[in-house]
Phi, psi and omega in degrees: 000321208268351190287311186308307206306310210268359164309304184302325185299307183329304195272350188257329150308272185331282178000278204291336179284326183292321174296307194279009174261258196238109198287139184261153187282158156272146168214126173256155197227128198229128157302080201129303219272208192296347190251006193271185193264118180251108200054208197278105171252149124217165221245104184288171171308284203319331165271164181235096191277092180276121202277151155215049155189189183271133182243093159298150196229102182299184168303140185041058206200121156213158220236102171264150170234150163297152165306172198014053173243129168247166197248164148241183193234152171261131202297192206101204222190157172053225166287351200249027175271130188282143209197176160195147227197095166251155190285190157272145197061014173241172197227158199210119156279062217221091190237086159300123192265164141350305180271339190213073182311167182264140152234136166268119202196167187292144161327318171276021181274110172293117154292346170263028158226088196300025175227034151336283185249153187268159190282008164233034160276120174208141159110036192270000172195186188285258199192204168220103170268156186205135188224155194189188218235031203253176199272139184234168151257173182199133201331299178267008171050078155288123152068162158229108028263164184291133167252186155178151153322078217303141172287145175107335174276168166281151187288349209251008167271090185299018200243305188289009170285116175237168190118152181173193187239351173256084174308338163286016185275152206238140154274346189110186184246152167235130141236175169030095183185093186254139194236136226227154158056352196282187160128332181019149157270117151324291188231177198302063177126357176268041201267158163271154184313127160313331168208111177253131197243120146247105179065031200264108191294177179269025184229023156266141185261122144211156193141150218061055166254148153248135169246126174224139192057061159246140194291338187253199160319138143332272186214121149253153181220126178257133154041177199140139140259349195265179188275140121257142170224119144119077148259140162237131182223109180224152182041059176248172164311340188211183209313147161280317172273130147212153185219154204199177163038055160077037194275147200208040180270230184195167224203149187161135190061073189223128189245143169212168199180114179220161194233202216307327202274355176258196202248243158305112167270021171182110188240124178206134206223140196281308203227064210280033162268237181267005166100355193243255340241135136274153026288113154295160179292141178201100158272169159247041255258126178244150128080041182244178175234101169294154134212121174275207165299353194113132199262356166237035165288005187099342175272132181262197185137084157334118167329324207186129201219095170260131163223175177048060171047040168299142148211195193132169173247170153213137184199141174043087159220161176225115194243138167203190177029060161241154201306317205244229125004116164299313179232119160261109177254107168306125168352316188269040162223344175329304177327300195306317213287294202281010169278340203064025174298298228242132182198154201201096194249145168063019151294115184267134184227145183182126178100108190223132169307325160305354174119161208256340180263155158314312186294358153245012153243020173227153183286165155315330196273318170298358215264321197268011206246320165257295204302324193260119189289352178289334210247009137078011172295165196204135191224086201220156175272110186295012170048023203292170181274012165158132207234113164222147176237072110219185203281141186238109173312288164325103171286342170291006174227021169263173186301138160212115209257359171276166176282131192295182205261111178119356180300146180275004153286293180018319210223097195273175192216338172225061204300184178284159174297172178260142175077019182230133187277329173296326201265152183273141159268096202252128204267064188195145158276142171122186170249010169232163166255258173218012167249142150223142209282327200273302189343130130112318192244344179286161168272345172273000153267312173314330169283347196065018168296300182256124163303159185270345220274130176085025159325104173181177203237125156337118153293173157265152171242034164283099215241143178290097203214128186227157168280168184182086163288326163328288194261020150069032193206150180230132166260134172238162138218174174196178204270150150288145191260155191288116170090353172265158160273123167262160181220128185282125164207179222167106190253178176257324193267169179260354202233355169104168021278141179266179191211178202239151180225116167080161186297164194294181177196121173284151236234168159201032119116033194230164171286110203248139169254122128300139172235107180247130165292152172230359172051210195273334186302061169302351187255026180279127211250122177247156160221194163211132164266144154267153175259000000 
């Protein structure tokens, strides 16, 4: 009864704020017709963009969307599935802020009621494809440089075609950008993806997407270069992650939380010819939290599935509660694991159907992944502070996926690298710390799935630091995330006990300095930690 009442006040409020202000138009938007995208378009807040066939944003075409502006999809199927479609050579802005996300979703989502529809309605329109001219392999080797044909399109559609020779090609930006419900089906086993990446170069921006309730994959990536950073993918039907045809961008802060329907939370493939066509996919992936359905839900599926001369890294990551396997590394992919293509370093796993040991949540080909201690895996319980999937009025009982304060993410063993403008050095295993990150713009806080608890944004710990021997003191700073605390500590050893040094400081998103004496104690070790 107190769940319905305050769901129902939830939606009767919004209602009456949408009457009394400025009711926003439907505008369908048609392939061909009068509303599709002709040259430098853009699509305002004020409006509701109803797609009701697939709208392509052509070659030398670009498509801005606003902050809070939605789009919906229309139902169907088959040929008649509905999609946004940007081509190769065409570009799509679509830069959402935190307080007014871009959201993509079916025609039939009442948005001023975030529990309208359920997280396994799924496949109820298309998607969001983005194709771009970056470099691939391909079954059938079209051309030089390789094109191919994107799934979800018709072959006889010359629009769905990708792949190029320019790793550096920009598609344009997605930021804040939930993508709701997709997936329609084409065909018998053929649905498309919530966010399909084809040949998507490295000078395209994307990060803060969700992809939710969708019937195939989360986000894929065929071939390719570009980074994602700060994704969520919950509750689709197949795989969260994928990757395929050479793909070698990069990746971070990447969250999934899936219940029975899903498969894998990374099915990833090198080459899906004969095992030889290169580039193989080789990402560089930091920093995700996998939580499958529950290792005793009844369901199978692996944290992690390479298969077909697949390769890549994953470091500081934490995969747990899946029905089969932490690592399935397949036979036809063994070569990558013993080339060191393939590696999977400083990670934590725990809760497996398979079983609680290595030899039974790693494949044979996977086995050297635990056994060899350089490469810094743990098969510990990651302390998150809770994993549950369904929506909860009472915020002390929803899902929260950072880890409590004694957690053995604390103490990371491979941070991302230094000196790279994509990656954060985030002083934590997983893709939360004690900020979240998810918070305020997904429908799955919004749903009451995920606490609203920790708004905030990962910092980098990439720290600004000068000596003063006069005065015997080394300054460090960085900008701080709002609400989170640091604490200054110091050791003699690199490996600890650490001691906390001068009070503690709450973060207000500004540039904060610290100052440690260091005197004579020159071999003295500092870090800052959040508390």
């Amino acid at each position: 009864m107190t769940t319905n009442f305050r769901r129902n006040l939830a939606r009767f409020v919004a209602l009456s704020c949408v009457a009394g202000g400025v009711q926003a138009a439907d505008v369908h938007v048609s392939d061909g017709g009068a509303n599709d995208i002709v040259g430098d378009t853009t699509w305002v807040a004020s409006n509701t963009y109803i797609l009701d066939t697939k709208v392509y944003v052509e070659d030398g075409e670009t498509l801005t969307i606003e902050p809070g502006t939605i789009i919906k999809g229309g139902p169907g199927s088959a040929e008649d599935a509905t999609a946004l479609i940007v081509a190769r050579g065409g570009k799509i802005f679509a830069n959402g802020t935190a307080e007014k996300p871009i959201i993509f979703t079916s025609a039939n989502d009442d948005l001023a009621d975030p529990f309208d529809r359920a997280p396994t309605e799924r496949g109820l329109w298309g998607g969001l494809i983005v194709l771009g001219k970056a470099t691939l392999n391909s079954p059938t080797a079209s051309g030089d440089p390789i094109t191919e044909q994107i799934e979800g399109i018709s072959t006889m559609e010359p629009r769905g075609n990708f792949g190029g020779a320019n790793d550096d090609d920009s598609s344009g930006s997605i930021r804040y950008v939930s993508i709701r419900h997709g997936g329609a089906s084409i065909g018998s086993g053929n649905e498309i993806n919530g966010l399909t990446l084809g040949g998507v170069g490295r000078g395209t921006t994307i990060e803060f997407v969700e992809i939710y309730a969708n019937l195939d994959d989360g986000i894929e990536f065929f071939g390719g270069t570009v980074g994602v950073k700060y994704a969520v993918v919950a509750f689709c039907g197949d795989d969260s992650f994928d990757y395929d045809q050479g793909w070698r961008g990069k990746g971070q802060f990447w969250f999934t939380i899936g219940d029975n329907a899903m498969d894998n939370g990374g099915e990833h493939d090198g080459d899906i010819d004969d095992f030889t066509k290169t580039p193989y996919s080789q990402p560089t992936i930091y920093n995700v939290t996998y939580v499958g359905p529950g290792s005793g839900a009844g369901t199978g599926g692996d944290a992690l599935r390479m298969r077909e001369n697949a390769a890549g890294l994953y470091a500081n990551s934490i995969f747990t509660a899946f029905g089969d396997k932490a690592l399935q590394v397949d036979s036809n992919a063994a070569a990558r694991v013993a080339a060191g293509d393939l590696d999977i370093l400083g990670n934590i796993f725990f809760d497996f159907g398979a079983g609680s040991d290595a030899a039974s949540i790693a494949s044979t080909d996977a086995q050297v992944f635990f056994t060899d201690m350089s490469k810094g895996n743990q098969i510990v319980d990651p302390q998150l502070t809770r994993i549950t999937r369904t929506s909860e009025v009472d915020e002390a009982m929803r899902l929260d996926p950072r880890p409590q304060m004694g957690s053995p993410a604390f103490s990371p063993s491979h941070l991302a690298p230094a000196g790279d403008d994509f990656f954060v050095r985030a002083n934590y295993v997983g893709a939360f710390g004690t900020a979240n990150w998810a918070a305020g713009w997904t429908i799955l806080n919004q749903a009451e799935f995920l606490t609203g608890d920790g708004q905030a944004a990962p910092v980098p710990l990439e720290l600004g630091f000068t000596a003063n021997r006069a005065e015997n003191k080394l300054t460090l700073g960085f900008a701080t995330g709002v609400g989170i605390t640091y604490q200054l500590q110091s050791s003699p050893n690199a490996n600890g006990p650490w001691t906390d040094t001068g009070a503690a400081v709450v973060g207000d998103g500004n540039f904060h300095v610290f100052d440690a004496v260091i005197g004579m104690e020159l071999s003295l070790f500092y870090r800052i930690i959040e508390k």
